[in-house]
N, C-alpha and C positions, 0 to 999 in steps of 0.2 A: 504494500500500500504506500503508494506517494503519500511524501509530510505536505501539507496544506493550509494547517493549523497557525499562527507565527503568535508570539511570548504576550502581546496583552490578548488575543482572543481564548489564550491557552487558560491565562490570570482568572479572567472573566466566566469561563466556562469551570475551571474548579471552583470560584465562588458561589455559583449558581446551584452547581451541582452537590454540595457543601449544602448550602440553605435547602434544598431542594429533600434532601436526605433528613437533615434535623425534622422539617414541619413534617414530613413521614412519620418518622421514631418520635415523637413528642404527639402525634396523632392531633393536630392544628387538624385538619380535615379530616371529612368524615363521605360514606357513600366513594364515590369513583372518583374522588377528586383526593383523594386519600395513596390510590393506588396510580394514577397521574404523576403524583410528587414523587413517589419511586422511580418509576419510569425514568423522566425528567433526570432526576440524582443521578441516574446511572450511566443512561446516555451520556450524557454531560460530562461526569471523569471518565468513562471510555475514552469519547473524542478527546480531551481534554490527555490524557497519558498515552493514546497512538498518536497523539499529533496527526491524524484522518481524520478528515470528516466526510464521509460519503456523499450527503447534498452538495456539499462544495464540488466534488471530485463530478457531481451531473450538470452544476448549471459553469462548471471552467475559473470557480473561485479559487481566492488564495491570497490569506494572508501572511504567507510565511515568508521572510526575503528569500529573494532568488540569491545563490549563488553562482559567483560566474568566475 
């Protein structure tokens, strides 16, 4: 998998994914929006420690500097 990801989208996405996980385990929501915030958490440090991100990788994004 091409890196695509570049260090504040990386920042940003373990934050996200970090909060995303706490309101999970602290059970903040309730019904499907409960299991949403999992989701979310997880996805999120996935792309976030591959430095991939699949959607990126379909629509030609990329925040990561190119090296030349």
């Amino acid at each position: 998998m091409k890196k695509n990801v570049g260090s504040l989208d990386r920042i940003i996405r373990i934050i996200v994914g970090v909060f995303a996980l706490v309101l999970f385990f602290t059970n903040y929501f309730s019904g499907i929006w409960h299991w949403v915030a999992l989701a979310v958490g997880i996805v999120m440090l996935f792309v976030a420690f591959t430095q991939s991100c699949p959607l990126y990788s379909i629509f030609g994004i990329s925040s990561c500097k190119v090296k030349k």
